[in-house]
N, C-alpha and C positions, 0 to 999 in steps of 0.2 A: 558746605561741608556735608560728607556721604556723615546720615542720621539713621540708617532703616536697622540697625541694632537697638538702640534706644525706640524709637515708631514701636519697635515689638515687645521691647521688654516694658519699655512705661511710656502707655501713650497721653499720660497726661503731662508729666515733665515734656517730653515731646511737643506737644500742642504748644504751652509756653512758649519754649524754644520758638516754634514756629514763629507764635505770634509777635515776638518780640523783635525779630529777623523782619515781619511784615512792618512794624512799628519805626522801627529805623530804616527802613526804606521809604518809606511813605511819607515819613514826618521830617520837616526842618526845624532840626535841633541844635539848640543855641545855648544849653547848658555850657558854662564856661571852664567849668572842670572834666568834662569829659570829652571822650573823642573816639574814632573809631578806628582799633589797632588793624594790621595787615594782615591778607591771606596767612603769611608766613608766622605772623610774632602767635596768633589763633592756634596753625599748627602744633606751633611747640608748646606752647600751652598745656592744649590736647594731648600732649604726648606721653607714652610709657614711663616717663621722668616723675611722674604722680604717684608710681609705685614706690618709690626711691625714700628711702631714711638714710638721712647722711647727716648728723650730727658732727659738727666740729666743722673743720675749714679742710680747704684742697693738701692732702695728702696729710692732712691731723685729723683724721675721722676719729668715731666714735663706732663706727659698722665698720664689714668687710662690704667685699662688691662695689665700690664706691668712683672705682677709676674713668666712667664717663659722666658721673657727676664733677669729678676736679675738673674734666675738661670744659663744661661748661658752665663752670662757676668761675676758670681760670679766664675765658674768654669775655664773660662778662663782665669783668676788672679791669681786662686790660683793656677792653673796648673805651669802657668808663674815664678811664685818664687818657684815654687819647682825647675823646670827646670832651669831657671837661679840665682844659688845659689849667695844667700846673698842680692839678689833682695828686699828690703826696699817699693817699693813702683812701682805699675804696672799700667798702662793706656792701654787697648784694643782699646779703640775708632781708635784711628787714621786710615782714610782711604790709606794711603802708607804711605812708607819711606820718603818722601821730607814734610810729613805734621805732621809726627813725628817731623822732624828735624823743621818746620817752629814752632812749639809749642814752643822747649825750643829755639829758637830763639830771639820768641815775646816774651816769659817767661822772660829774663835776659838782654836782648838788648833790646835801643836805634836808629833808623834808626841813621847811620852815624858813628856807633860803629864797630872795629876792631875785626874781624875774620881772624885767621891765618889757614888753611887746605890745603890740598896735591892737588897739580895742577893738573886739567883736564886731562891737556895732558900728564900725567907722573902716571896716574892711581887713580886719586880723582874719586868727584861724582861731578855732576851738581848742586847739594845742599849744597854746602860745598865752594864756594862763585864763582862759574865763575858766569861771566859776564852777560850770557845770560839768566841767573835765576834768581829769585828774592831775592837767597843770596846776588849775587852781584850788584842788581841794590840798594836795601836797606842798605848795609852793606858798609864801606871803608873793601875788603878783600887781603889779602896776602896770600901766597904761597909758600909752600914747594913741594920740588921732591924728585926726588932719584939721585945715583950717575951715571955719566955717564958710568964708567966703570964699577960696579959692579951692578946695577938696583935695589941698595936697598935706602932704607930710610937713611938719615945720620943723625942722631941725635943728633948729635953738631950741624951739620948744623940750625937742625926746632931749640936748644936752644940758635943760635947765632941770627934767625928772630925774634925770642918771645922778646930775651932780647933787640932789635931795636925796634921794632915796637910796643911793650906792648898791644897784645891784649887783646879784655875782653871775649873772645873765641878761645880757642884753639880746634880742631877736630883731632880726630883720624878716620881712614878707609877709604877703595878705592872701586873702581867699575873693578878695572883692573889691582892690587898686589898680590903676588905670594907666598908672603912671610911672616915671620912669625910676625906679629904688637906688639913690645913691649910696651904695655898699661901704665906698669909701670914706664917706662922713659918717657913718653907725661906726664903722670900726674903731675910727679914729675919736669918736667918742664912749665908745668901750671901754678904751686905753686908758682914757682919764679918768673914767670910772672905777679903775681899777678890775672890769668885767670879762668875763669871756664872750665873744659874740660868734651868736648861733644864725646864720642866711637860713633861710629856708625856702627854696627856689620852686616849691611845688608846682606852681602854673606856669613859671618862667623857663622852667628848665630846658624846654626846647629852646626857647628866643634865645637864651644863655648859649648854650652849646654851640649855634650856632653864627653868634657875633651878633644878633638884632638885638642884644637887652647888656647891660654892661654886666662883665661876672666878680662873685663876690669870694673866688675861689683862693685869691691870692690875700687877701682882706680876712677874712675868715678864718675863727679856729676852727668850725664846722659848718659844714655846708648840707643840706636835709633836703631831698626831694624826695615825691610822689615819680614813680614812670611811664603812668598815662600821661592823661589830660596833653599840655601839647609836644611831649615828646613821642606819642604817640606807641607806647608798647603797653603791658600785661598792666594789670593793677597792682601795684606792688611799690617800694621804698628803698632808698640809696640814702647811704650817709659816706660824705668825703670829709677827710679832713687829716690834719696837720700828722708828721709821720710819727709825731713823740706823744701823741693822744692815740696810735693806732691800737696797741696791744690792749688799753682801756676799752676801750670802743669794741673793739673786737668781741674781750669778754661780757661786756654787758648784753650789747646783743646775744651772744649763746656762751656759755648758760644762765647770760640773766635773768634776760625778759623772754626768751624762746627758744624751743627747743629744737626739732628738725626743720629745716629750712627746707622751703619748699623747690624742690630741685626744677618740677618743669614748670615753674613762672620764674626761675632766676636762667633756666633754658629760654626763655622768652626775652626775659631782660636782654640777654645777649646780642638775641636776632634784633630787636628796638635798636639797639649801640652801635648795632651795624649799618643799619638802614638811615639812623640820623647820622651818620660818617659821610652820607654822598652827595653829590652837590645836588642834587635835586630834592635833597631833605633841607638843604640852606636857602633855596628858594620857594619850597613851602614855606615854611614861618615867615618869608618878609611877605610871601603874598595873604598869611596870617594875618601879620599888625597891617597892610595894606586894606586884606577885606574891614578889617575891627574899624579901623577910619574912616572908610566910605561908609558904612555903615551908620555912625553915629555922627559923622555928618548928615547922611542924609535922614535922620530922626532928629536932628537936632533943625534943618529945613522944613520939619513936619510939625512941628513947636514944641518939642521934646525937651527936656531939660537934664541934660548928661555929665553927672557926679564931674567937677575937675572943666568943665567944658569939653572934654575929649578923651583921649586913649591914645598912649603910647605902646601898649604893647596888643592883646588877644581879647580884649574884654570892654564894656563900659558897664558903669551903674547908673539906672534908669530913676530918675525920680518924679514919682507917678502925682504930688500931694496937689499940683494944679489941675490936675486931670478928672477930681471926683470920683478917683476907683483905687481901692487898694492893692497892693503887690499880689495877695491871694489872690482877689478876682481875678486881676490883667492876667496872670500863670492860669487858670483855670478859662477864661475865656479863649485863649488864645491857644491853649489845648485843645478846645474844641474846634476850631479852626486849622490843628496840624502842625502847629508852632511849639515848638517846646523849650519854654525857658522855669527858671523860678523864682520866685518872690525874693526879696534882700532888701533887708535891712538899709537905710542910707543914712550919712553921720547925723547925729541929731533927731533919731526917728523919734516923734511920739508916739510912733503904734508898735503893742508888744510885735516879735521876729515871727510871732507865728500868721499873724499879717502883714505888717511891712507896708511901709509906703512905697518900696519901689520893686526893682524886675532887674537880676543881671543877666547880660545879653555877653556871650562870646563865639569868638568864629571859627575853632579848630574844627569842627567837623566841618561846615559848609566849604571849608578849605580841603579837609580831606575829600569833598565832593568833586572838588576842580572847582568851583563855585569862584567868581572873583566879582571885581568892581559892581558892573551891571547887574548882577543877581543880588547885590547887597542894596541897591538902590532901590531892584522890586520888594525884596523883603522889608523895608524899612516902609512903604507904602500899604504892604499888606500890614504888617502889625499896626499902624496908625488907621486903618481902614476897621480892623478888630476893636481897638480900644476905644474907639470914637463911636463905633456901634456895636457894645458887648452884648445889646438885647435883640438885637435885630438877628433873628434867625436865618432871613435869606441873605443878607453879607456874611456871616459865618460862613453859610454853605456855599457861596461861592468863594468867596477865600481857601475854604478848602479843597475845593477844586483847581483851582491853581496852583494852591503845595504843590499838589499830587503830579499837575502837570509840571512843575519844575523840577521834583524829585524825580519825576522818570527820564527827564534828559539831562539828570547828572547823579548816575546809578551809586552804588553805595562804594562796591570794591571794585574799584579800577586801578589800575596803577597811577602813583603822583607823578603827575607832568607839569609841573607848574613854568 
């Protein structure tokens, strides 16, 4: 992207930029929630749309001048229900995921009202009622996990909590599950709870749209994503849901909880809606859940021990407690090597989140690299090569000499050709 305006006016925002550009080039990053958006979604972004106050929705403004923001606020709705079929009813605004999630929140809840969602520490999201958010300081919340032995969701279990505890919210979706979310049994257990259930597809949402992960569209009275991570567009939040919750939903989000919507990241959103519409966006995500497979396979050949045994979808969690190193180290060691993941939490951790017994590992960028099978089988060598000697200076350094030579024969912005 042409920078030499910025270079002149601040060359140290500048520098940053730079080196951040150098950082994900150079580095094999394995962060499970991010990913690296296109030329095009970057452009708009960047674009004149930043200048833009548009208060209210397409052609219900709050401002004049507004008329190619309805265009592209119109485009990225309707992009959105084609994309995610059966989609009744679409809101772009939301600036993330945790503000989607605060809309149908404030939409159907009472501060002191009961939210049941998948524990923190066992692979939820900070939105979905811990403590330290404002689900949980608002909400009385409960908590499901998984099993200890098999690391999945047990679903007698979450319909033995619902039928205790009678929430007026039930949630589905994690930050750090592996496996495949049966939508249709959360629902169907809402029901009898008397609840409303909220999907929150944030890291699935590409696999969703696409047909790799089943959708919770038709199941759901709301449905809540993030539009990075592997859908691959702008940072920013989608709420879908039911056409008789829309005009609620609507107002909550503006003027609830926000006020101008940011015109060119929902300009962004747009170009994302489009690009995952092609069939070459349908076969990134399975060569997604593909790399995530070979991958934790072959750390699981390495004598890894991997949340669940495996991964259904873009992600695995790493459980480090045989390995005599904590989630900190391994993320820190393996930084310095050119790998970049982060420490997480695994069910049943003894150690507070700010160490961690484990590491979660996902593949949406190395896929947006073109990266497949064989590159997942090197990098699963390199990271057991790092963790096995995190003191040894010259295996670092040469570890990270091979990043670098594997990042330069699979450059950052290419076009997806999977």
């Amino acid at each position: 992207m042409n920078m030499n305006e910025l270079k002149k006016t601040d060359p140290e925002v500048y520098k940053a930029i730079e080196e951040e550009i150098r950082r994900e080039q150079d580095k094999i990053v394995l962060i499970a929630s991010e990913n690296y958006a296109s030329r095009a979604v970057l452009e708009a972004q960047g674009s004149v749309f930043t200048n833009k106050y548009a208060e209210g929705y397409p052609d219900r403004r709050y401002y004049g001048g507004c008329e190619y923001a309805d265009v592209v606020e119109k485009l990225a709705i309707e992009r959105a229900k084609e994309l995610f079929t059966g989609a009744e009813h679409v809101n772009v605004q939301p600036h993330s995921g945790t503000q989607a999630n605060m809309a149908v929140y404030f939409s159907v809840l009472k501060p002191g009202d009961r939210i049941l969602g998948m524990n923190l520490s066992h692979g939820g999201h900070l939105s979905h009622g811990a403590h330290v958010n404002f689900s949980g300081a608002f909400y009385e919340t409960f908590s499901y996990g998984v099993d200890r032995e098999t690391g999945m969701i047990d679903y007698d279990e979450v319909r033995r909590l619902a039928k205790q505890y009678r929430p007026k919210l039930l949630l589905a979706g994690a930050s750090a599950y592996s496996r495949i979310i049966d939508f249709k049994a959360l629902a169907a257990i809402a029901r009898e709870a008397g609840a409303y259930f909220l999907a929150d597809i944030a890291h699935i949402a590409g696999l969703v749209a696409t047909d790799n992960h089943p959708s919770p569209v038709a199941y759901a009275d709301f449905v809540t994503s993030t539009t990075h991570k592997t859908l691959r567009g702008p940072r920013g939040g989608i709420i879908i849901c039911k056409a008789e919750y829309a005009r609620m939903i609507d107002k909550m989000v503006f003027p609830g909880i926000q006020g101008g919507p940011l015109v060119h990241v929902i300009a962004a959103k747009a170009v994302a809606f489009r690009e995952a519409l092609r069939p070459e966006f349908r076969r990134y995500q399975l060569q997604i859940i593909k790399n995530a497979g070979e991958l934790a396979d072959a750390l699981v050949r390495k004598g890894f021990r991997v949340i669940s045994g495996g991964t259904d979808n873009h992600m695995m969690l790493i459980d480090l407690t045989g390995m005599n190193i904590t989630g900190k180290d391994a993320e820190t060691a393996l930084d310095r090597a050119g790998i970049t993941v982060n420490k997480n939490a695994i069910p049943y951790d003894e150690k507070p989140a700010s160490v961690a017994s484990g590491i979660r590992i996902g593949t949406p960028i190395v896929t947006s690299r073109r990266m497949k099978e064989p590159e997942m089988v090197i990098i699963a060598d390199l990271i057991d090569r790092v963790l096995k000697n995190k003191d040894n200076s010259e295996t670092i350094k040469h570890v990270r000499d091979r990043v670098k030579a594997l990042c330069k024969r699979f450059p950052v912005y290419e076009d997806i050709e999977i």
